[in-house]
C-alpha positions in Angstrom: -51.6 -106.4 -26.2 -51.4 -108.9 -29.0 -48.2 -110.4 -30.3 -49.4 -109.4 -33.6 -50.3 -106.1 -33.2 -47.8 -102.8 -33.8 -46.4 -101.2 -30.8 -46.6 -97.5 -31.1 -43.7 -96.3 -29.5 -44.1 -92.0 -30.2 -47.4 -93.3 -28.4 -45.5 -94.9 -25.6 -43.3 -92.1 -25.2 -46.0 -89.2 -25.2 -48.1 -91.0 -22.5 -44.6 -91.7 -20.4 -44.0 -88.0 -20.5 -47.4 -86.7 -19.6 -47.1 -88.9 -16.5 -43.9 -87.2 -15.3 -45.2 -84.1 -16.6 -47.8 -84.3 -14.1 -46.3 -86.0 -11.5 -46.8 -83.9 -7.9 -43.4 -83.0 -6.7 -41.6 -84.8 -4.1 -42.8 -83.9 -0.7 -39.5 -83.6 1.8 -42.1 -85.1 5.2 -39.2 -86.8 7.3 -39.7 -89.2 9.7 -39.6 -87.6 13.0 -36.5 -89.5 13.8 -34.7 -88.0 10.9 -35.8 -84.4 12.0 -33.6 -84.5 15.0 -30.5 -84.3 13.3 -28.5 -81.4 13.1 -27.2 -80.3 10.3 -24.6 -77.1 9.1 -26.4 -74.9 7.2 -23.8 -72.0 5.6 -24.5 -69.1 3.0 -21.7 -68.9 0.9 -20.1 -65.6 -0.3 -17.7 -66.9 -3.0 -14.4 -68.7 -3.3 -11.1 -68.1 -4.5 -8.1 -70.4 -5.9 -5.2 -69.1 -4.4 -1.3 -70.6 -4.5 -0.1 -71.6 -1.0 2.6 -68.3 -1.9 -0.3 -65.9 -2.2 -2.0 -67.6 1.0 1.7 -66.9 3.2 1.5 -63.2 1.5 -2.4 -62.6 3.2 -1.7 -60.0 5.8 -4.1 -57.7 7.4 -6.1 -55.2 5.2 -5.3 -57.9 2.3 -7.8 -57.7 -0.3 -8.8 -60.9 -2.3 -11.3 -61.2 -4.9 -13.8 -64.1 -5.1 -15.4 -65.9 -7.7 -19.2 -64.2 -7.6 -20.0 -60.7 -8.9 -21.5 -58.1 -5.9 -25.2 -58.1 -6.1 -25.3 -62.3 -7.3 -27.2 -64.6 -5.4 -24.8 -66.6 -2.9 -25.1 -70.0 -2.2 -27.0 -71.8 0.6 -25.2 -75.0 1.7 -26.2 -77.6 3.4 -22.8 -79.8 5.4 -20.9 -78.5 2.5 -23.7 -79.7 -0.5 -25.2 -76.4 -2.2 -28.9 -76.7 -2.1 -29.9 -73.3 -3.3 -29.7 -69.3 -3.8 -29.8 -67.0 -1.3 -29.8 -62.9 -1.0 -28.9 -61.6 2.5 -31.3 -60.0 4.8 -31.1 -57.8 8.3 -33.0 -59.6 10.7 -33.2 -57.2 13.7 -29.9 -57.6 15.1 -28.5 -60.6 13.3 -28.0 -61.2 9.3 -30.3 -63.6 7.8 -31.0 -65.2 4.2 -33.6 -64.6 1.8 -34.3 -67.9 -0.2 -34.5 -67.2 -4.1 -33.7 -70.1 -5.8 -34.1 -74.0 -4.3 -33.0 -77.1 -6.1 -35.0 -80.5 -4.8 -33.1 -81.7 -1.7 -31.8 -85.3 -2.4 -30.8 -86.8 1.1 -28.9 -88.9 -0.5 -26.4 -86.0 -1.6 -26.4 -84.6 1.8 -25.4 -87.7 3.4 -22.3 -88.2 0.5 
């Protein structure tokens, strides 16, 4: 590019977009070092802000409601760092999760 020429920047701009726009997605290929470590995977069913009164007053057959409608996609964690939705499933025996929503796992946010 010439000093004396124009620079188009809405030029610029367009061509820096249809880069990212077709930019293959991350792949998550760890090194088979990094596979080996364990992590806590939890599905979970909603929360609830309680006052440390209302927490002594819990007694069996309490009732408390939680913060998700029944029926709503719960949330898959990974070591406490939600990385998804999730419906649950019966797996013969054993309860399972059905994946239906997955946000692009940063390592960096599971290691914080």
């Amino acid at each position: 590019m010439n000093m004396n020429d124009d620079f188009d920047l809405e030029n610029a701009l367009q061509e820096m977009e249809s880069k990212t726009e077709t930019a293959a997605p991350a792949k998550r290929d760890l090194n088979p070092f990094l596979r080996k470590i364990p992590v806590t995977l939890t599905l979970e069913v909603g929360a609830s802000d309680i006052s440390l009164a209302e927490l002594l007053a819990i007694e069996y057959g309490s009732v408390l409601e939680l913060n998700k409608l029944a029926g709503e996609p719960l949330d898959i964690k990974v070591n406490g760092t939600t990385i998804g939705k999730a419906e649950v499933v019966i797996t013969g025996e054993s309860y399972g999760l059905r994946v239906v929503e997955l946000d692009h796992l940063d390592l960096q946010t599971l290691a914080s």
